[in-house]
C-alpha positions as CSV (number, residue, x, y, z in Angstrom):
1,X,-19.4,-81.2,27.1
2,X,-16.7,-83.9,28.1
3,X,-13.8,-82.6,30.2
4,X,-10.5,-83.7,30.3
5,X,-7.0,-82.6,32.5
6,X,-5.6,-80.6,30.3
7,X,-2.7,-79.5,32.5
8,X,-1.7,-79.7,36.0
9,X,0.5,-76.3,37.1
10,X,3.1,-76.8,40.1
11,X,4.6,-73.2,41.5
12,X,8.2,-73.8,42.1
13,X,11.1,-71.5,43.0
14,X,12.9,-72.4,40.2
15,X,12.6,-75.0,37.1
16,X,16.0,-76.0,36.8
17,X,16.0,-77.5,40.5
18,X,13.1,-79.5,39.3
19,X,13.6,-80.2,35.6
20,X,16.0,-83.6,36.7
21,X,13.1,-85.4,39.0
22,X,10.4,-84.8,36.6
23,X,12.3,-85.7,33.5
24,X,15.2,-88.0,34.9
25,X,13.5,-90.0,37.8
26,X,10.2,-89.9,36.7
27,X,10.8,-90.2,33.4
28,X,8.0,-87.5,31.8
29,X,8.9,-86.3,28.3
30,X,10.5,-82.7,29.0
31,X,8.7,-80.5,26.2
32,X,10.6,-77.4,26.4
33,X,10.0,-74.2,28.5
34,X,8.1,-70.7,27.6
35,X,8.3,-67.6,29.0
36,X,4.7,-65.8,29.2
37,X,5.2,-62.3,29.8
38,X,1.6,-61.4,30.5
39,X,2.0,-63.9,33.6
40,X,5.2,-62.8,34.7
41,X,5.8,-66.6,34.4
42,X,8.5,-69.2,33.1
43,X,6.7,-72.5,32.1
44,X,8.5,-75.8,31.9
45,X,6.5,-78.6,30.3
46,X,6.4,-82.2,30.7
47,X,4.1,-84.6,28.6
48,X,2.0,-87.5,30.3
49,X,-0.4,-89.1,28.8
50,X,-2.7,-86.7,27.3
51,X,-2.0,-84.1,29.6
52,X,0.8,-81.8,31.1
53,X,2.6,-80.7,33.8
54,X,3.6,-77.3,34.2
55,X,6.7,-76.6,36.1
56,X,5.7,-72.2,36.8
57,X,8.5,-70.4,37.7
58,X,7.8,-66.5,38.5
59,X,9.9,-64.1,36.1
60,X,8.5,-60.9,38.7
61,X,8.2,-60.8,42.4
62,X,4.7,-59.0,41.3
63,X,3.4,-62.2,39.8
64,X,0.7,-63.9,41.1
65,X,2.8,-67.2,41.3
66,X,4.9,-65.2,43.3
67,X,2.9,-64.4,45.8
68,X,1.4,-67.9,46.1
69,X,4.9,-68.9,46.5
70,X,5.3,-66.5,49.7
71,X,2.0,-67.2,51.2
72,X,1.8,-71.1,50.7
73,X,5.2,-72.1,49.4
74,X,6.5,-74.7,46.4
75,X,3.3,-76.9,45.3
76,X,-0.1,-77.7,43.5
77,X,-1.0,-74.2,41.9
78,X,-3.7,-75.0,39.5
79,X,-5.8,-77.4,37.8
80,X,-6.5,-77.0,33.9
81,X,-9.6,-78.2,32.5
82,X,-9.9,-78.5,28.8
83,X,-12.7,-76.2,27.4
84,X,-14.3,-75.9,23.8
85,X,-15.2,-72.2,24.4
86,X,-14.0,-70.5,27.4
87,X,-15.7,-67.7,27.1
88,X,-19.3,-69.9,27.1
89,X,-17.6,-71.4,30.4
90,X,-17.3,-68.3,32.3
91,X,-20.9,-67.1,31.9
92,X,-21.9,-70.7,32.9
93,X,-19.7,-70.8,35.7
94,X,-21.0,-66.9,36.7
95,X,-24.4,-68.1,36.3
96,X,-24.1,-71.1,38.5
97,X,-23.4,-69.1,41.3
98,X,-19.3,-69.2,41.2
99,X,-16.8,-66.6,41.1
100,X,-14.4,-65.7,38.1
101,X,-11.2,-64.2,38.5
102,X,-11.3,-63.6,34.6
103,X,-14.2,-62.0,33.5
104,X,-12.7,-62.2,29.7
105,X,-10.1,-64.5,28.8
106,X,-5.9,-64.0,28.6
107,X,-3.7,-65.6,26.7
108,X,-1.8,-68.6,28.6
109,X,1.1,-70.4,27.6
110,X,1.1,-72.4,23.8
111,X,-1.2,-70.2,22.6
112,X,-4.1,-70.7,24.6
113,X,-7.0,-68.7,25.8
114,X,-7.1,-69.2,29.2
115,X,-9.6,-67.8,32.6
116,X,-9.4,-69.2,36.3
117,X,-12.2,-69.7,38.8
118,X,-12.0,-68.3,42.3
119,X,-10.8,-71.0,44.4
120,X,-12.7,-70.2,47.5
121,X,-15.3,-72.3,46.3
122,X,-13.7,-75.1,44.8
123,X,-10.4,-75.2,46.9
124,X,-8.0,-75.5,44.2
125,X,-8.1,-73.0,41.4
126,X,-9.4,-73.7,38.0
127,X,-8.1,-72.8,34.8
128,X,-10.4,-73.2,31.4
129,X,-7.9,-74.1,28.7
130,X,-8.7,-73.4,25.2
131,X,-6.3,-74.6,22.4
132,X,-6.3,-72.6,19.8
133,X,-4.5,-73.2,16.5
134,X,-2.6,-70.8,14.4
C-alpha cells in the first residue's frame, strides 16, 4: 500500500485572517471553503502539489478544533494520509498495537470517509483519507 500526504490541517482562529498569506504571499491556489457540520468545522483549502492544506476554523466552541485551539493555540492540527480503505486501516492500525479515536469511519470534508489515530503514540494526529466519488 503506497501512502501519500493527502492533506495537511492547520487549526486557526479564523480563515479570513489567514486566507491572504496562504493564497497572496505564498501563492497556493485557494480552492474554496466548506463548512462540515459533523466537525463543527469551517475548511478553507489550498492546493499544492498533489496535496492540501486545510485552513480549520471551529463553527462551535464544543468542537474538537476548538479545544485544541484553547489548549495548544493556532498551528499543525493533523496530518492526512491517503488510504484505499479506511476501514482495512483501522483494524491494522488496532492490531499493531495503536489506538483509534474512530473505531468506524465519519465523513470529512469533500466527501471523504475519514478516521484519526490517537496521537499519544505518534505525536501528531493521523487522519486516514478516503476519497470517495459520487
Amino acid at each position: 500500500m503506497s501512502r501519500k500526504i493527502n492533506h495537511i490541517g492547520i487549526a486557526v482562529n479564523s480563515i479570513d485572517a489567514f486566507v491572504k498569506i496562504y493564497r497572496d504571499v505564498l501563492g497556493l491556489e485557494y480552492a474554496g471553503e466548506e463548512i462540515v457540520e459533523d466537525q463543527k468545522v469551517k475548511v478553507a483549502f489550498f492546493n499544492i502539489g498533489e496535496s492540501r492544506i486545510e485552513l480549520l476554523e471551529p463553527t462551535s466552541p464544543e468542537s474538537s478544533v476548538a479545544k485544541f485551539l484553547e489548549k495548544k493555540g493556532e498551528g499543525l492540527h493533523h496530518l492526512a494520509v491517503s488510504s484505499d480503505n479506511v476501514e482495512a486501516d483501522i483494524a491494522q492500525t488496532k492490531e499493531k498495537g495503536l489506538r483509534m479515536i474512530d473505531e468506524v469511519p465519519r465523513g470529512g470534508a469533500h466527501h471523504t470517509k475519514i478516521a484519526f489515530v490517537h496521537p499519544k503514540e505518534t505525536k501528531v494526529l493521523i487522519e486516514y483519507t478516503e476519497e470517495t466519488h459520487h
